[in-house]
N, C-alpha and C positions, 0 to 999 in steps of 0.2 A: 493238539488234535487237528487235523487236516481238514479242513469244511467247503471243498469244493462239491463234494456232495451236502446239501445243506439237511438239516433233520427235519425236513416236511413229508417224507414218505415214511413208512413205516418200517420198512429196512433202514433208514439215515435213522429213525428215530431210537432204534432197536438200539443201534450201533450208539450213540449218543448217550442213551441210560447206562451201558456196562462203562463205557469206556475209561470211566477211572479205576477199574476194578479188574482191567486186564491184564493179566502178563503180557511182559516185553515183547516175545513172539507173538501174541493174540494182538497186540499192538501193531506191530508191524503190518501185519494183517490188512487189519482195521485200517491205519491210515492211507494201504494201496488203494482198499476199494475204495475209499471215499477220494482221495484224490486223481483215480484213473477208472471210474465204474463204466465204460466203455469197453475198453481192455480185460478189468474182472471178469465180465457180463460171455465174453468170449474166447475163453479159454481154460481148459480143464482143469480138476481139480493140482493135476502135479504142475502145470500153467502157475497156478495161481500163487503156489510155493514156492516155484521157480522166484518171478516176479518181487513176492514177497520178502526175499531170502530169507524166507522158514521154512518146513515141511508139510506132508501131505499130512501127516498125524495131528500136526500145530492147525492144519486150515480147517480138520476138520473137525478136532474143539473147539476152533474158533466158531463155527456153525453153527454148532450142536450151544454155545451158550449166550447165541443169538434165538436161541429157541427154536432154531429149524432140523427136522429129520434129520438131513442128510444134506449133503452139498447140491442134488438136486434142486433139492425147495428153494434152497440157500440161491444158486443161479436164476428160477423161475422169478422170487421175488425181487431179484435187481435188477432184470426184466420188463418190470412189472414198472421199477422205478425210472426209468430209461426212457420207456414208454412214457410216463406222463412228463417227464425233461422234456424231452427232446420232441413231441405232439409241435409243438407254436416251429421249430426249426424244419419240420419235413412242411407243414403250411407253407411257410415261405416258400421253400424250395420248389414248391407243388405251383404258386402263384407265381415264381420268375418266370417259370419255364411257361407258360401262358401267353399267348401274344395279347400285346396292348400297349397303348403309349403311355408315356407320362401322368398323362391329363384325363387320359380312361381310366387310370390307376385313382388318380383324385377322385373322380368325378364316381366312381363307382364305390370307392369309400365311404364318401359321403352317402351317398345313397342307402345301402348298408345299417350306417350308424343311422338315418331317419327309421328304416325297418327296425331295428332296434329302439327307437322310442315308440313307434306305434307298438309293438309287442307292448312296452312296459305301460301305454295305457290301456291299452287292452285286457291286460291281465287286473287293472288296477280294482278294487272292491269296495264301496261305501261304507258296508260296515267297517272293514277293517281300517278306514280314514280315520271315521269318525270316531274310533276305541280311543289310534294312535294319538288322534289330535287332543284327545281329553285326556288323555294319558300325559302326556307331556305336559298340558297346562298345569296339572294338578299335582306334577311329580315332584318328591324333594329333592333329588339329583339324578343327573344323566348321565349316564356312562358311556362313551364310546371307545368300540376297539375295533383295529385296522390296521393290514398292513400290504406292503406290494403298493399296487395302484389305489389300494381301499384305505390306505394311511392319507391320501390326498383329499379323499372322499371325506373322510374322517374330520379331517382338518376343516374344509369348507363347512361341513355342517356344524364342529365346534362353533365356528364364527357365527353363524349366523342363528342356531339357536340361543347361543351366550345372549344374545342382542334384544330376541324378542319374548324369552322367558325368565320365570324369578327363581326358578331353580339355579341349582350350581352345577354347571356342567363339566364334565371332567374328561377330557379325550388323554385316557388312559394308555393307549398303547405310544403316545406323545411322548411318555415318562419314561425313559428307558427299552428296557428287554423285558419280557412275557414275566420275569418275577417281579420287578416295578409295577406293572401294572396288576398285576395280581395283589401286592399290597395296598394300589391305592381301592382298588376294592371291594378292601378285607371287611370296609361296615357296611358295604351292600346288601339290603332288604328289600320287605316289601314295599315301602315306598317308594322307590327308586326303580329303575328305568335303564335298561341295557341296551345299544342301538349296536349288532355285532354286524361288521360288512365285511364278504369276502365273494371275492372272484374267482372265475378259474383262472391257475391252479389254486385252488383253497388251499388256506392257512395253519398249518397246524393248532401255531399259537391263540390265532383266532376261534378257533372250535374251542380248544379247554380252556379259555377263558370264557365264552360262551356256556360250555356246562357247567363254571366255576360261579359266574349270576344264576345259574338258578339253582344251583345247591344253596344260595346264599337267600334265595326266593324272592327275586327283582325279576320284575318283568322285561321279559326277551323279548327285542322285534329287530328282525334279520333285516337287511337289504344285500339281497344274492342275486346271482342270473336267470334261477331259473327252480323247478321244484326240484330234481334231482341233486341240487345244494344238500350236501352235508349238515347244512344249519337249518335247512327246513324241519326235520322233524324237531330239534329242539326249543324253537323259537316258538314262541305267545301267540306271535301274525309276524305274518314277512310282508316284503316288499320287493317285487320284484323289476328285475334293470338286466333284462336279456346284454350280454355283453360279446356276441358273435364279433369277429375279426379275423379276414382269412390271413393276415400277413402278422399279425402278432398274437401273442397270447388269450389275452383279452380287450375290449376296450371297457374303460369306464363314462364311459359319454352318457349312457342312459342312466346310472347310478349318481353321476353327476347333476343329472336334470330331475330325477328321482328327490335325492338331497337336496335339490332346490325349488322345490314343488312343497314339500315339507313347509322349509322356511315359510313362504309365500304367504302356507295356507295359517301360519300360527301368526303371521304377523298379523293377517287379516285377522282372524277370531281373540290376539287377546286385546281385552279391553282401552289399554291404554298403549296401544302400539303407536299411535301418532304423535304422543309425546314423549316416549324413547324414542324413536328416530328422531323426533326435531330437535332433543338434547344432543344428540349424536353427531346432525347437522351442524348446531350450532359451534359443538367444542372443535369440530373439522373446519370450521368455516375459511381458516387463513393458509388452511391448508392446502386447496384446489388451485387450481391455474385457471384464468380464466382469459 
């Protein structure tokens, strides 16, 4: 199966659930739009048979058991998909054509990514600190899942909560593809602790494993960009790490600092945090360069 359209929208995803169960022709199909959904997106139904080398009758069971109407819908919603691809590629474009040097280009970046952390303490709430932070002291395992820039996210905060808490923490989406980490889990309850991160463009895999903790009834706490996140309405408390970027997709600079605002504040509150890190210290010690 062709996966240059990858199944994070919901026509890739459509397309992804039949596709063992297609005929050869509905095959054919399938594999054009996902590996030319540009070319799909603009050209008509006998276009796309053409291309396919099947017929107009084959493209338009092939629609019809993607669950759309008609090849209308069929075109609106790859569209639909196109549109959020191709969003971070007209930015740039939009930002070349812009005059400015080099060093305007830095220098306004950075500026940017600061507006992006004053949002994220602005938006930041006492209560919902001090839930997380007891939450986490008191949790039997953590779960983290992430991917895209939010796997990096992910990884940083593995480290550093492993370090300062007695929980077991498990950065789930580390273990493979979205079924690996769906196994690891499969004993997630209410004591345990789901920390889901995604950016735009948000994750598929991230969302259903996100609804997958709290069918399992572990507590959800989101760190997204912003409220209109996907993962807001399902998450316990979020946290938010606006991730504005005119020249790329997203950035993760505030979720970054976000994540490490966490660490910070758990090292301070548990109780014997200065003697893990001085154990830490010590077994590193021959390790630095000095």
């Amino acid at each position: 199966m062709s996966r240059a359209l990858k199944p994070t929208t919901d026509l890739a995803n459509r397309i992804a659930q039949i596709y063992p169960s297609l005929s050869e022709g509905h095959r054919k199909a399938a594999d054009f739009v996902l590996q030319s959904p540009l070319d799909s997106a603009t050209v008509t139904i006998e276009g796309l048979a053409e291309k396919s080398g099947t017929s107009t009758a084959t493209v338009t069971r092939f629609v019809r058991a993607l669950g759309y109407r008609n090849y209308g819908d069929f075109r609106a919603a790859l569209s639909t998909a196109l549109k959020v691809a191709m969003g971070p590629v007209e930015g740039l474009a939009d930002a070349r054509a812009t005059a400015g040097s080099v060093f305007a280009t830095m220098a306004t970046t950075l500026q940017r990514e600061a507006n992006n952390l004053d949002e994220a303490i602005a938006t930041l709430e006492e209560e919902t600190v001090n839930r997380a932070i007891a939450l986490f002291l008191k949790a039997r395992r953590i779960f983290i899942v992430g991917s895209g820039a939010s796997y990096y996210v992910g990884a940083f905060l593995e480290d550093g909560l492993a370090l300062y808490l007695d929980a077991d923490v498990v950065f789930a989406s580390s273990r493979g593809g979205p079924e690996r980490a769906v196994r690891h889990m499969l004993s997630a309850g209410p004591d345990d602790v789901v920390i889901a991160i995604s950016l735009p463009r948000y994750s598929r895999n991230t969302l259903e494993l996100a609804k997958f903790a709290r069918k399992r009834g572990a507590v959800l706490i989101a760190l997204t960009d912003g409220p209109s996140s996907p993962l807001v309405p399902l998450a316990d408390m979020t946290f938010f790490a606006p991730a504005r970027n005119s020249f790329l997709p997203n950035s993760p600079t505030a979720a970054f600092a976000v994540a490490g605002a966490l660490i910070t504040t758990l090292a301070r509150e548990r109780p014997d945090a200065v003697e893990a890190l001085k154990g830490l210290s010590e077994s590193l010690l021959w390790t630095f360069h000095y």
